[in-house]
DRENDREN-420737 format. One record per atom (N, C-alpha, C): atom name; residue in three letters; x, y, z. Coordinates in Angstrom, 3 decimals. Atoms other than C-alpha are relative to their C-alpha. Layout:
BEGIN
PT    a     r          X          Y          Z
PT   CA   ala          X          Y          Z
...
This chain:
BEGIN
PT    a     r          X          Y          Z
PT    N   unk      0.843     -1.187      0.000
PT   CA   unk      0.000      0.000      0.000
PT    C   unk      0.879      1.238      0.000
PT    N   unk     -0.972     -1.660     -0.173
PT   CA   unk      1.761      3.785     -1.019
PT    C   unk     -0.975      0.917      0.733
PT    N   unk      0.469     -1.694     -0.795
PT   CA   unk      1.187      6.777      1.092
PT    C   unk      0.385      0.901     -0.709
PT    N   unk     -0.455     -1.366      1.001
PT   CA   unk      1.379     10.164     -0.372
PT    C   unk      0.635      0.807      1.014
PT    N   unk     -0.647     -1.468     -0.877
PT   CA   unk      3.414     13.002      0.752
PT    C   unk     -0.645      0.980      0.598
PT    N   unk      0.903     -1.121     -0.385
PT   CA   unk      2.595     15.515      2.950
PT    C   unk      0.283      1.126     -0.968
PT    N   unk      0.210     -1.454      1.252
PT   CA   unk      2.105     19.058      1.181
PT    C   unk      0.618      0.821      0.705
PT    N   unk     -1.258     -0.930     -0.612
PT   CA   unk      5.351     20.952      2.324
PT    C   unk     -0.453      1.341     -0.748
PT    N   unk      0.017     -1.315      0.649
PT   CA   unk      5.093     24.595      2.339
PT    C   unk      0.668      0.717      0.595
PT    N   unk     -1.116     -1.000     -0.316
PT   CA   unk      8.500     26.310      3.303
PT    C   unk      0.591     -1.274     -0.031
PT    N   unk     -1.239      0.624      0.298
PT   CA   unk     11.824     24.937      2.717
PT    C   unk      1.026      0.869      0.793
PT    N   unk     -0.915     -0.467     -1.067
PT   CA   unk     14.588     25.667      5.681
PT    C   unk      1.071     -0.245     -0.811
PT    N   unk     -1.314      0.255     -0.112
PT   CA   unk     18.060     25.665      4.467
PT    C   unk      1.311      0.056      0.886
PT    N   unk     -1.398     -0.248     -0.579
PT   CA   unk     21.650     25.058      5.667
PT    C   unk      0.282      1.204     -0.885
PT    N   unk     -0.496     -0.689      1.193
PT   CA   unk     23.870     27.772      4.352
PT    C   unk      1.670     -0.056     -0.249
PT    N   unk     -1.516      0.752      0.276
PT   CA   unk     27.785     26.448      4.600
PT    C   unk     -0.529     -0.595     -0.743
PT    N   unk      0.249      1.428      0.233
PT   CA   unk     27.552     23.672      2.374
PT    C   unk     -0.879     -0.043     -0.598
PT    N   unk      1.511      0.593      0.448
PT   CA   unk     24.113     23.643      1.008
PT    C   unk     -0.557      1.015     -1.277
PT    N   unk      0.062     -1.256      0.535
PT   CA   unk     23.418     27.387     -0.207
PT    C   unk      1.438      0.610     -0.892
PT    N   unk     -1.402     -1.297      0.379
PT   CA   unk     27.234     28.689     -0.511
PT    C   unk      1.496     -1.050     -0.060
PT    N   unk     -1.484      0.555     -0.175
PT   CA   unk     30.397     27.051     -1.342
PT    C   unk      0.944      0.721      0.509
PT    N   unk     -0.845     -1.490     -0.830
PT   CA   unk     32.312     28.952      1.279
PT    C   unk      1.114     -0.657      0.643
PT    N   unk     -1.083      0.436     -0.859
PT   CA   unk     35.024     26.391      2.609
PT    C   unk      1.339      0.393      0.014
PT    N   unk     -1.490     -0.657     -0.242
PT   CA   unk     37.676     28.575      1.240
PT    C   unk      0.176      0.561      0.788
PT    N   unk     -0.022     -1.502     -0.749
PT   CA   unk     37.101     31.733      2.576
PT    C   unk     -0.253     -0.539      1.495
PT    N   unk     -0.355      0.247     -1.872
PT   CA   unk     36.390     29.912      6.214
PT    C   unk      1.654     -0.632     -0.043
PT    N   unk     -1.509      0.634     -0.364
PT   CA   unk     39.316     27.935      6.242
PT    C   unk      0.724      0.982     -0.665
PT    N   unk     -1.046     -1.765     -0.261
PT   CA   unk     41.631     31.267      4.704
PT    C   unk     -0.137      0.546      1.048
PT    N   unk      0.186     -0.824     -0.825
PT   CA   unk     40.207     33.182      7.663
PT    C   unk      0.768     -0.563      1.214
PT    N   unk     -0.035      1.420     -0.881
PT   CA   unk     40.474     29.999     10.103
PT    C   unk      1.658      0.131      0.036
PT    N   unk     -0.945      0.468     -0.239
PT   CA   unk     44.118     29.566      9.254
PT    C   unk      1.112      0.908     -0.104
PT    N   unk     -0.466     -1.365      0.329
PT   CA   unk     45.206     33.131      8.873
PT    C   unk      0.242      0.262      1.773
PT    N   unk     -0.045      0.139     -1.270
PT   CA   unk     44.351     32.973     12.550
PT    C   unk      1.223     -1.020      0.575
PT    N   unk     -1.212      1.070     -0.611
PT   CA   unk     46.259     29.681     13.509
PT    C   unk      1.230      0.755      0.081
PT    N   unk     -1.583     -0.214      0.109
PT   CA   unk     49.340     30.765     12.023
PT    C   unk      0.259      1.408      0.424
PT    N   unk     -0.365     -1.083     -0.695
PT   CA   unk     49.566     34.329     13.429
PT    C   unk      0.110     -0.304      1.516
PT    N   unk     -0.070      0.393     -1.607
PT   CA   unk     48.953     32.835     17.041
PT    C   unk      0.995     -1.159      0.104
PT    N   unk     -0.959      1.332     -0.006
PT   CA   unk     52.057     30.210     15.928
PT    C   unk     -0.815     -1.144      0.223
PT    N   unk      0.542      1.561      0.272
PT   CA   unk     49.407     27.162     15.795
PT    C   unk     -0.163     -0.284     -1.634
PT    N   unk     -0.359      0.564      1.140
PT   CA   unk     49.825     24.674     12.943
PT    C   unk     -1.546      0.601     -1.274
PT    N   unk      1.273     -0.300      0.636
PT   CA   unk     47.241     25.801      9.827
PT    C   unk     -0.193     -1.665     -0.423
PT    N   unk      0.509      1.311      0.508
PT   CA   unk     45.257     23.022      8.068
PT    C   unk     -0.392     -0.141     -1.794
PT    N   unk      0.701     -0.093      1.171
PT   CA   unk     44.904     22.203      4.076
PT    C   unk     -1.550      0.792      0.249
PT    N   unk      1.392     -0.746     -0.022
PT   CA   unk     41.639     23.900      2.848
PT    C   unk     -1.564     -1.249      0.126
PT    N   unk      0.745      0.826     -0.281
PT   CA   unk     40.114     20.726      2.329
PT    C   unk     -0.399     -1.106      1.308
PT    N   unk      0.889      0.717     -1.679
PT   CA   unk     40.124     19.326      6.397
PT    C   unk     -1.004      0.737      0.753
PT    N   unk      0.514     -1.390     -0.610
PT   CA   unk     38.133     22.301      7.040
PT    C   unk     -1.478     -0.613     -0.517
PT    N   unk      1.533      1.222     -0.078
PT   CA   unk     35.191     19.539      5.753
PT    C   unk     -0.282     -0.413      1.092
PT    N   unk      0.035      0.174     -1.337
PT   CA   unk     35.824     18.292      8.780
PT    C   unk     -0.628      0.375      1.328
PT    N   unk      0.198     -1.026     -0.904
PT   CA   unk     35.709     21.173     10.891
PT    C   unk     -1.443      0.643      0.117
PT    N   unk      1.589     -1.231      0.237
PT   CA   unk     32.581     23.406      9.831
PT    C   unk     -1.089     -1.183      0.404
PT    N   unk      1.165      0.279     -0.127
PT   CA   unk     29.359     23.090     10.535
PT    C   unk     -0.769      0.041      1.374
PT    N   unk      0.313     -0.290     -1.364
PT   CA   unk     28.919     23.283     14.404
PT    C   unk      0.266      1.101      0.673
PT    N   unk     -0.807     -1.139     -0.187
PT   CA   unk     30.062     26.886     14.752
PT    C   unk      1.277      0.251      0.577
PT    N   unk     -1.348     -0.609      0.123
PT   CA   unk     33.124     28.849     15.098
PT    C   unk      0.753     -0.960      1.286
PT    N   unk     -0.483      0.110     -1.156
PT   CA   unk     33.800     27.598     18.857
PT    C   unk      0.503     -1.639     -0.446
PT    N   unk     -0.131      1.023      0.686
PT   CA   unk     33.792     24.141     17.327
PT    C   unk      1.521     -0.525     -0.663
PT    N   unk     -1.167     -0.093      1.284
PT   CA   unk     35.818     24.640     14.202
PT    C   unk      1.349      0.420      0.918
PT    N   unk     -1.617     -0.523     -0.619
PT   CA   unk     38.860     26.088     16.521
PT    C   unk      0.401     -1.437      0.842
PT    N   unk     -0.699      1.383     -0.461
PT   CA   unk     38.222     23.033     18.597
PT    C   unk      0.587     -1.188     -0.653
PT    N   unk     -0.256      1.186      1.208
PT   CA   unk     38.708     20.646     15.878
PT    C   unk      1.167      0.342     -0.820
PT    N   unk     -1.196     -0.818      0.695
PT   CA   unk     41.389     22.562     14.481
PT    C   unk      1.250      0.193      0.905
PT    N   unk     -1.110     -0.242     -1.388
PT   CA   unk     43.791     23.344     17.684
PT    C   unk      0.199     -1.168      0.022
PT    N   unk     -0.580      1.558     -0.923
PT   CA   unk     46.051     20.424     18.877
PT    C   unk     -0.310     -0.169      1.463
PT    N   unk      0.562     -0.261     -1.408
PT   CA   unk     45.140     18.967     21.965
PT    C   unk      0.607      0.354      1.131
PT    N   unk     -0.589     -1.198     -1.187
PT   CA   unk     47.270     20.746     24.074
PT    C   unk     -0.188      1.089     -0.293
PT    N   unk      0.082     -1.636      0.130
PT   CA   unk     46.111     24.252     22.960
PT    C   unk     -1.221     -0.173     -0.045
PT    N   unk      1.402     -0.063     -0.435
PT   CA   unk     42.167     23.087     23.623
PT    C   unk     -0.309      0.648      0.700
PT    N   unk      1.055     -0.888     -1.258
PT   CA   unk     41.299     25.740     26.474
PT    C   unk     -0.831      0.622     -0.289
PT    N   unk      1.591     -1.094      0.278
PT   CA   unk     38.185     27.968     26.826
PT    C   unk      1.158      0.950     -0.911
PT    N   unk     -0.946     -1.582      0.450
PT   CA   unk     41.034     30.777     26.625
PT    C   unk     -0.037      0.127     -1.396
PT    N   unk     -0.270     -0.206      1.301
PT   CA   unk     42.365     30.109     23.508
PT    C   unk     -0.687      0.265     -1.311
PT    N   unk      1.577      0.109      0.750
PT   CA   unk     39.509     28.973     21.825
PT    C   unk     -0.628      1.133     -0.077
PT    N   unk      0.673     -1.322     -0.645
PT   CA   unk     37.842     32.126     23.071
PT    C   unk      0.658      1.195     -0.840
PT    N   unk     -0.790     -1.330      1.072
PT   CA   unk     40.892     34.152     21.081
PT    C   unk     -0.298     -0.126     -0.973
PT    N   unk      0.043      0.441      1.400
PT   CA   unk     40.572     32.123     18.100
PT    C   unk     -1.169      0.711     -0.575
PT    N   unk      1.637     -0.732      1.055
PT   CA   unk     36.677     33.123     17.482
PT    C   unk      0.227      1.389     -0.185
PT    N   unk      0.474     -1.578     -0.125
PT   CA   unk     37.328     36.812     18.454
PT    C   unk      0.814      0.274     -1.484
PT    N   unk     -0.547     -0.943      0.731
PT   CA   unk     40.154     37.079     16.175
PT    C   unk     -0.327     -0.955     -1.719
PT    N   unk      0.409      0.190      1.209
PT   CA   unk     38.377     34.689     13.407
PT    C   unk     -1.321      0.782     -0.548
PT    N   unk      0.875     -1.395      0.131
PT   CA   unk     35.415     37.555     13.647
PT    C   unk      0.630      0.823     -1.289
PT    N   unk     -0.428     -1.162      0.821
PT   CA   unk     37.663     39.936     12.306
PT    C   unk      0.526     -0.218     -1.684
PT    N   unk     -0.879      0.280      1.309
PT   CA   unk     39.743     38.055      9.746
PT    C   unk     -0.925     -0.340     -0.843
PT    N   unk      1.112      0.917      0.926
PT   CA   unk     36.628     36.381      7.952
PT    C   unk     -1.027      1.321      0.076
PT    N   unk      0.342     -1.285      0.500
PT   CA   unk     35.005     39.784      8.354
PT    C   unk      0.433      0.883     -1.167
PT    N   unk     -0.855     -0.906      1.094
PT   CA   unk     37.508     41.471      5.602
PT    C   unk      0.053     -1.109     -0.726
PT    N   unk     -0.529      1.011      0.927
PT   CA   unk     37.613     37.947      3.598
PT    C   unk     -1.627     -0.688     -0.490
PT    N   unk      0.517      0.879     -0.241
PT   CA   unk     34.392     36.452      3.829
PT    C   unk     -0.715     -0.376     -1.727
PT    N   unk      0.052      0.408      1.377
PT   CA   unk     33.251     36.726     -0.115
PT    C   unk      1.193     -0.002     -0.907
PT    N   unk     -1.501      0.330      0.748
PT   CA   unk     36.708     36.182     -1.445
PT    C   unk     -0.693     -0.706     -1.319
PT    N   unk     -0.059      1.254      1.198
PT   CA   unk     36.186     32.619     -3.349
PT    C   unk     -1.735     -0.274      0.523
PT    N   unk      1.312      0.717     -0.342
PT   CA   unk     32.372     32.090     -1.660
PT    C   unk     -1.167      0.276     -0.979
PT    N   unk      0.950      0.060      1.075
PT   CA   unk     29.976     31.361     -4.493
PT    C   unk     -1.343     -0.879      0.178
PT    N   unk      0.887      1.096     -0.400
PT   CA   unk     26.452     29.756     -4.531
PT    C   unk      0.022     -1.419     -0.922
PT    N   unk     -0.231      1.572      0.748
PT   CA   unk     26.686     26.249     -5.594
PT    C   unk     -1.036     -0.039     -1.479
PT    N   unk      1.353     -0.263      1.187
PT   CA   unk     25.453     25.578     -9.472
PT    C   unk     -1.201     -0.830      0.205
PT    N   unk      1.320      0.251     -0.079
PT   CA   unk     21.726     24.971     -9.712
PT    C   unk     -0.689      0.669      1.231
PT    N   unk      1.242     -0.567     -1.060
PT   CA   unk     20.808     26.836     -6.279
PT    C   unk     -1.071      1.539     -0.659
PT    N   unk      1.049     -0.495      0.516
PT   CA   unk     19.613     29.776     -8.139
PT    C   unk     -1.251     -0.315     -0.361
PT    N   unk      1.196      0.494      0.572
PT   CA   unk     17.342     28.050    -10.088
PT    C   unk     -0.688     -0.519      0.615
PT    N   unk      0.835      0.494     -0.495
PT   CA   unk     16.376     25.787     -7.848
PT    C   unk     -0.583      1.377      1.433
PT    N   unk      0.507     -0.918     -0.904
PT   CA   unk     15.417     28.898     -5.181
PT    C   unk     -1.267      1.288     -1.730
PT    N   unk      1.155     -0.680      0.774
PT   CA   unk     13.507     30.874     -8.445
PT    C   unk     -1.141     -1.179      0.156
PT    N   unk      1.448      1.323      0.273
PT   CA   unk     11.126     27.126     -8.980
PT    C   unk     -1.009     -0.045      1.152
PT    N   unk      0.732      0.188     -0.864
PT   CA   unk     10.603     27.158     -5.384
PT    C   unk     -0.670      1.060      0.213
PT    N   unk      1.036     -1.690     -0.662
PT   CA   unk      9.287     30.808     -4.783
PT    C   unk     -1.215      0.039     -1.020
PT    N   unk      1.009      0.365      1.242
PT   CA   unk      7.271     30.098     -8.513
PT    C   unk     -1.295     -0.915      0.489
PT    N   unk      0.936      0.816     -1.188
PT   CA   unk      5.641     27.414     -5.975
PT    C   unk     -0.738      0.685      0.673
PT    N   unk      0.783     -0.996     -1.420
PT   CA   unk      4.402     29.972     -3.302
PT    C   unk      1.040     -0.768      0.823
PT    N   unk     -0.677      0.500     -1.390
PT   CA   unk      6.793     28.146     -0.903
PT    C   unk      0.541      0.734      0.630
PT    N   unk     -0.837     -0.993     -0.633
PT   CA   unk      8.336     30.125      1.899
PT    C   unk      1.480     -1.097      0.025
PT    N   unk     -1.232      0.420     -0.317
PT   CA   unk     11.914     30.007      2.161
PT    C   unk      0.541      0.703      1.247
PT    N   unk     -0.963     -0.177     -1.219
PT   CA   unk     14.422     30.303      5.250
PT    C   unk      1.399     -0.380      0.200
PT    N   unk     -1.605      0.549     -0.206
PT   CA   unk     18.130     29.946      6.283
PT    C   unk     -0.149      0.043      2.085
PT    N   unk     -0.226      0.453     -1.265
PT   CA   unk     18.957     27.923      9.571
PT    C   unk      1.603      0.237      0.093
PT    N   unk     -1.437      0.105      0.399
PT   CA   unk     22.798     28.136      9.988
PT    C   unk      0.577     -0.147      1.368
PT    N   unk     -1.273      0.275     -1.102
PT   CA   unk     25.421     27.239     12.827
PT    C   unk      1.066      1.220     -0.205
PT    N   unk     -1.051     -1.141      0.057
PT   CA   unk     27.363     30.419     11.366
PT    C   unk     -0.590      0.996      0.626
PT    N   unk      0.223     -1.047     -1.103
PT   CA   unk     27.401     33.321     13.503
PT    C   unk     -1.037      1.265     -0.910
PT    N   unk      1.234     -0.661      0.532
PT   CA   unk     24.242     35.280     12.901
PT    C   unk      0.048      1.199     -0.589
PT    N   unk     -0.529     -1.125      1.164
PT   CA   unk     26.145     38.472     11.300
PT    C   unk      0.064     -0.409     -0.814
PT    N   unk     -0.250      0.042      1.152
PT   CA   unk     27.532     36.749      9.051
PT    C   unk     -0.788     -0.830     -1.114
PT    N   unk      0.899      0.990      0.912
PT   CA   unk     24.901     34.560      8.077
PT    C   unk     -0.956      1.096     -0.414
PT    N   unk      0.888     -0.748      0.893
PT   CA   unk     22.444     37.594      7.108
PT    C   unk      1.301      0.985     -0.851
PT    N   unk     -0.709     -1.140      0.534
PT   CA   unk     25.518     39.550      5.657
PT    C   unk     -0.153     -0.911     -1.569
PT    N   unk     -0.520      0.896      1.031
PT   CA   unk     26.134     36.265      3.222
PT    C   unk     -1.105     -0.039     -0.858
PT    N   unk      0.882      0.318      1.062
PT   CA   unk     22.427     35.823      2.326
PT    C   unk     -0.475      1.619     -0.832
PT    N   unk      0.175     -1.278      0.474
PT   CA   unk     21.719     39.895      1.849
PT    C   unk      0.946     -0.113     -1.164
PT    N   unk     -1.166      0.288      1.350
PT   CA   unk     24.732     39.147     -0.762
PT    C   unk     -0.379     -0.471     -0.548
PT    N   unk      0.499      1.472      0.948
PT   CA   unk     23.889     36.246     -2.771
PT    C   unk     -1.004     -0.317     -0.351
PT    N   unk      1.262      0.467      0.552
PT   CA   unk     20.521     35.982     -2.532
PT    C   unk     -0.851      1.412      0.754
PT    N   unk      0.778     -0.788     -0.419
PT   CA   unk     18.806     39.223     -1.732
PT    C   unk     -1.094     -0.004     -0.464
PT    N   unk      0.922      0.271      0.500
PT   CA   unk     15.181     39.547     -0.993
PT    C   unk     -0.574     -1.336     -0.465
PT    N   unk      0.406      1.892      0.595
PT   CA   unk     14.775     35.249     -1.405
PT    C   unk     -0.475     -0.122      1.207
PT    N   unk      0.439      0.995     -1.299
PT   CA   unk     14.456     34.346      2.657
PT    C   unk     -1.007      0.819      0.578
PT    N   unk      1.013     -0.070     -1.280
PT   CA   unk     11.682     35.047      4.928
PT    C   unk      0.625      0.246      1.356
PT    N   unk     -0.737      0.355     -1.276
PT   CA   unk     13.654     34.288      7.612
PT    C   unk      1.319     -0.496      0.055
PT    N   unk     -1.618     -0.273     -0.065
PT   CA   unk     17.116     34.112      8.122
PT    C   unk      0.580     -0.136      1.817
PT    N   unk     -0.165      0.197     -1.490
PT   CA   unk     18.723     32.455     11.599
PT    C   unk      1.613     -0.062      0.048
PT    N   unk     -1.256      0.539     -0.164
PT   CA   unk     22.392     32.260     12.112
PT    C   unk      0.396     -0.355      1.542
PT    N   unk     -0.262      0.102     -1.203
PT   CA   unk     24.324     31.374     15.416
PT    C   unk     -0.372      0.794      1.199
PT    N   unk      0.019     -1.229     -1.147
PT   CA   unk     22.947     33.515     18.478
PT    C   unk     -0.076     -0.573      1.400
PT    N   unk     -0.282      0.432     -1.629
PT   CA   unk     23.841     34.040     21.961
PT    C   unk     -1.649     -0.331      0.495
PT    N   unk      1.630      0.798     -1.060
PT   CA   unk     21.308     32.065     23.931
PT    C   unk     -0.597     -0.461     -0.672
PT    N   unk      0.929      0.853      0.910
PT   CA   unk     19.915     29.934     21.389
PT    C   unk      0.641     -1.286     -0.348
PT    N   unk     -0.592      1.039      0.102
PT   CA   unk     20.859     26.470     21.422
PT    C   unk      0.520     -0.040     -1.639
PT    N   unk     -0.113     -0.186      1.542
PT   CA   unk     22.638     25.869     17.792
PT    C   unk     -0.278     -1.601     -0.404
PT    N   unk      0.477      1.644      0.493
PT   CA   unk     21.864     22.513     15.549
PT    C   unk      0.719     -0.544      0.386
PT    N   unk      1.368      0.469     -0.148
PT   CA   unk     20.662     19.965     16.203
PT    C   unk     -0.856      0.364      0.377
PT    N   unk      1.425     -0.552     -0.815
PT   CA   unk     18.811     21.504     18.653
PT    C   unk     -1.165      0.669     -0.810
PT    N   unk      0.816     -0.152      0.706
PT   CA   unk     15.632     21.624     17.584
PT    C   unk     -1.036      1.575      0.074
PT    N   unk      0.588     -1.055     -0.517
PT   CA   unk     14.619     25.122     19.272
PT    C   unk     -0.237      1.140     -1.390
PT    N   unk      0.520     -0.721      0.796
PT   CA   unk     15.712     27.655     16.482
PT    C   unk     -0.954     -0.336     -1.155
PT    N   unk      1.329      0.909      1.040
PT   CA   unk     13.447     25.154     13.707
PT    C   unk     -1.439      0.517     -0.009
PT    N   unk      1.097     -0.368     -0.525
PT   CA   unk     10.794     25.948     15.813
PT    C   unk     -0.130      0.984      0.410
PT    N   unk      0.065     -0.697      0.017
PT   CA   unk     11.360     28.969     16.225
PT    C   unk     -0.401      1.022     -1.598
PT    N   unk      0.477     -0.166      1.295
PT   CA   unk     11.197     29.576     12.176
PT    C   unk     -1.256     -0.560     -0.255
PT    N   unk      1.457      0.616      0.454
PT   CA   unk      8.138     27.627     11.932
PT    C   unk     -0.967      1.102      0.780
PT    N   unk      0.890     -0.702     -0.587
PT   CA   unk      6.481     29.922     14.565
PT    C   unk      0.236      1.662     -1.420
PT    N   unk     -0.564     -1.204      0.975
PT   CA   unk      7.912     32.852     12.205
PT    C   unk     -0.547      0.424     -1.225
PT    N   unk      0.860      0.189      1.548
PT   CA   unk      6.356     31.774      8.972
PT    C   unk     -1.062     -0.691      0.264
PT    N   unk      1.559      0.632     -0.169
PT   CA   unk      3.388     30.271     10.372
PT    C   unk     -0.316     -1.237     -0.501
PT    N   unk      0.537      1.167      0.299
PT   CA   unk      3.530     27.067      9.498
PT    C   unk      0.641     -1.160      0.849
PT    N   unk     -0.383      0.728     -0.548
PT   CA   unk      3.585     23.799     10.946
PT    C   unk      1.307     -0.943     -0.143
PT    N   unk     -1.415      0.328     -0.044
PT   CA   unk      6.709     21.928     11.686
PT    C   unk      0.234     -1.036     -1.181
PT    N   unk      0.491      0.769      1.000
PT   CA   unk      5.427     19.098      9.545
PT    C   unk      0.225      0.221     -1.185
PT    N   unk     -0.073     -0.516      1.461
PT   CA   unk      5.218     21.068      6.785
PT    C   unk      0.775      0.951     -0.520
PT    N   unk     -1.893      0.080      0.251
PT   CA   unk      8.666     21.737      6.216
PT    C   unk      0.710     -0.658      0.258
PT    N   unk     -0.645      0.582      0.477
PT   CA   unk     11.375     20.681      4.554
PT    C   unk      1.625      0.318      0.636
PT    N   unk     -1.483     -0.432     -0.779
PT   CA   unk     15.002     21.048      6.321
PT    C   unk      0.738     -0.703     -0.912
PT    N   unk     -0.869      0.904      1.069
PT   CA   unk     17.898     20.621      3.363
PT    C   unk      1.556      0.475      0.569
PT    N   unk     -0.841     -0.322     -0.309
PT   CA   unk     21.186     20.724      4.452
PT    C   unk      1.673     -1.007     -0.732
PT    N   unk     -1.287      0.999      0.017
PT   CA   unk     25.091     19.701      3.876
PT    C   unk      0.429     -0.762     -1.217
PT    N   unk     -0.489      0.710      1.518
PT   CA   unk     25.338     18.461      0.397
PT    C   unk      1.237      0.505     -0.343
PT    N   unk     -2.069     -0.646      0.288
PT   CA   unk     28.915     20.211     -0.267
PT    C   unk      0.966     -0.236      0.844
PT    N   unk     -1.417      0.316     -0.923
PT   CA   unk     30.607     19.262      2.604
PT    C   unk      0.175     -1.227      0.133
PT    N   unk     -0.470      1.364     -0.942
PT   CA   unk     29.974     15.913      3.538
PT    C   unk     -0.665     -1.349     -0.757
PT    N   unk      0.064      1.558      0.676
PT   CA   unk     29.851     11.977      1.897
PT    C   unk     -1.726     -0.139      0.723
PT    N   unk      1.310      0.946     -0.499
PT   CA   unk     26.715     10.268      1.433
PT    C   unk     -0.473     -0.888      1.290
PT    N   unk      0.269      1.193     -0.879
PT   CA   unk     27.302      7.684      4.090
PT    C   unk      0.313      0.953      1.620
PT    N   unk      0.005     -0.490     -0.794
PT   CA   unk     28.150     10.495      6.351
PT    C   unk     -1.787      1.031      0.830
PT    N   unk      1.278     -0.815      0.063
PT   CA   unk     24.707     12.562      5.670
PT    C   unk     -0.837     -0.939      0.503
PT    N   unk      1.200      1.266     -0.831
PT   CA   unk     22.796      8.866      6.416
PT    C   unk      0.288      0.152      1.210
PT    N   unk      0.090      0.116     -1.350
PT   CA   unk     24.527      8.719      9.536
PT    C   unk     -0.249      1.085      1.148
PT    N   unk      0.563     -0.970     -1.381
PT   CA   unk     23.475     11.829     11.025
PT    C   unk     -1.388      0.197     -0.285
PT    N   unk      1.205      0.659     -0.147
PT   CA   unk     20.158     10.909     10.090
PT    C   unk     -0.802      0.589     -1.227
PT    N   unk      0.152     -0.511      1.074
PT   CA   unk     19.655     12.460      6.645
PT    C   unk     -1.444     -1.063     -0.432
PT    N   unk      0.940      0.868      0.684
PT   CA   unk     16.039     10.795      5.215
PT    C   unk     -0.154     -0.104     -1.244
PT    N   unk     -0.277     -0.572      1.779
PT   CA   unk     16.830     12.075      1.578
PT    C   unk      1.317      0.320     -0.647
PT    N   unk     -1.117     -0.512      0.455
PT   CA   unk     19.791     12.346     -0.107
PT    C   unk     -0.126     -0.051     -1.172
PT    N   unk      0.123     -0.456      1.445
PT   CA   unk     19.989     14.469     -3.479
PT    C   unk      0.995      0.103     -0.178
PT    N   unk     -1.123     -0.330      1.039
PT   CA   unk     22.696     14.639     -6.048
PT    C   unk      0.413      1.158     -0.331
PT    N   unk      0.346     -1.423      1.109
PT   CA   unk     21.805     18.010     -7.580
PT    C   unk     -1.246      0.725      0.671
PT    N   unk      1.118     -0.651     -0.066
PT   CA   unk     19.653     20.737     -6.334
PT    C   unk     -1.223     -0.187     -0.241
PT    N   unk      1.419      0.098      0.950
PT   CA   unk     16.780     20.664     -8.770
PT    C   unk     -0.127     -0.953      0.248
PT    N   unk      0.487      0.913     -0.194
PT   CA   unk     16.632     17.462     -7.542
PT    C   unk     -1.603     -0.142      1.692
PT    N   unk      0.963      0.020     -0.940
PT   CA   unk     14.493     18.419     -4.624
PT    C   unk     -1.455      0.363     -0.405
PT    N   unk      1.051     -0.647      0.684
PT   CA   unk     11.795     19.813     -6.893
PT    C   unk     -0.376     -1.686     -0.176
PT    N   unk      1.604      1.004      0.005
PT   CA   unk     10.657     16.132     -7.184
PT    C   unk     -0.396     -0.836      0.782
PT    N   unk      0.719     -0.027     -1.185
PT   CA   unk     11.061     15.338     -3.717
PT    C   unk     -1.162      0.851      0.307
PT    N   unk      1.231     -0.682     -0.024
PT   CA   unk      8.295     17.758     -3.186
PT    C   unk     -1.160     -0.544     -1.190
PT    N   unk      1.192     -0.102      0.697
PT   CA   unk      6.284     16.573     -5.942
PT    C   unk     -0.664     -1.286      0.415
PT    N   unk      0.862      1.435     -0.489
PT   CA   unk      5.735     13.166     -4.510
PT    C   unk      1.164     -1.256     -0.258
PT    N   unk     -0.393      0.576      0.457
PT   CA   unk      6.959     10.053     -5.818
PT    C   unk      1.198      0.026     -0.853
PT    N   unk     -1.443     -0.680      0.623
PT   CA   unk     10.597     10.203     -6.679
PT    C   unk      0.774     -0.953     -0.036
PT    N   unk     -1.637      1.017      0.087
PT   CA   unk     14.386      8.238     -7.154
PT    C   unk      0.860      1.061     -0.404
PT    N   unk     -1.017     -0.939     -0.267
PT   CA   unk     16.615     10.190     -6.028
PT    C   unk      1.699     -0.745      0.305
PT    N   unk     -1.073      0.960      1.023
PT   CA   unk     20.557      9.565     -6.629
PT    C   unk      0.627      0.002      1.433
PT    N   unk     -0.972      0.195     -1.295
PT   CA   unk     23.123      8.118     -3.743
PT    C   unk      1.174      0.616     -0.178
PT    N   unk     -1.238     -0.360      0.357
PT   CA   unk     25.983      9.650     -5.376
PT    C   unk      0.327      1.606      0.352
């Protein structure tokens, strides 16, 4: 027996990774830092690794473990603020097909939104750039707001745009991270290609593992 889909109406995005190919320009900023404070930098590509749980994170995952303290850590963000402030659209471009696929969806009536683990300046500075006039709503990292997983700011966008939790779509992480990594943090869909979500939403779909 098939079930039908529910009838999604807003689409949440990530915006590292999902929206913006930005792993240069963090990791330039990221390691511009290290190496002025004499800690080791990191290729651009372990910085897959790193992102995605905000800044406080990324320094932890990045520092050796003898230079883990609050302290340091604590320098690293202030002074990766500044450096990724003067850098932050360097090389950061939106991945091909998100245009299009963000014109199909608004052609829908769907509301759109950005969820993000990046610090909440720079996450409305990035989308006012790139995609001005597209989100509804727009969340980046803020003090006193648990950051993802936690399911608080979600629900806090759903109260925002008025719709139920249900009926939205949360897409995240396709640029940074392996298929078998996206299953295991509990991914229920995994697309190939943007425009591929246009037929998740339409119902009945085969969508690619690759």
């Amino acid at each position: 027996m098939s079930t039908s889909n529910p009838v999604y109406r807003a689409v949440v995005f990530d915006l590292d990774g999902t929206l913006l190919d930005s792993l240069a320009d963090i990791g330039e900023a990221a390691n511009s830092v290290l190496s002025r404070l004499g800690f080791p930098a990191h290729a651009l590509g372990e910085y897959r690794r790193f992102v995605g749980d905000g800044v406080a994170v990324l320094f932890h995952r990045a520092l050796t473990a003898d230079r883990r303290t609050d302290d340091i850590i604590t320098h690293c963000v202030g002074e990766f603020q500044i450096a990724y402030g003067l850098s932050w659209n360097v090389h950061t471009k939106p991945y091909m097909g998100i245009p299009e696929l963000l014109n199909s969806l608004t052609e829908r009536g769907l509301k759109l939104a950005v969820l993000s683990n990046k610090p909440h300046e720079f996450a409305l500075r990035c989308v006012e750039h790139y995609f001005p006039a597209r989100f509804e709503a727009v969340f980046g990292q803020r003090e006193g707001v648990p950051r993802k997983p936690d399911p608080a700011a979600a629900f806090e966008i759903a109260q925002c745009l008025g719709i139920a939790v249900g009926e939205i779509v949360y897409v995240g992480a396709w640029g940074f991270r392996s298929v078998d990594e996206l299953r295991a943090a509990g991914a229920a869909t995994v697309i190939a290609q943007p425009l591929e979500l246009l037929g998740f939403l339409d119902g009945p779909r085969t969508v690619s593992d690759n």
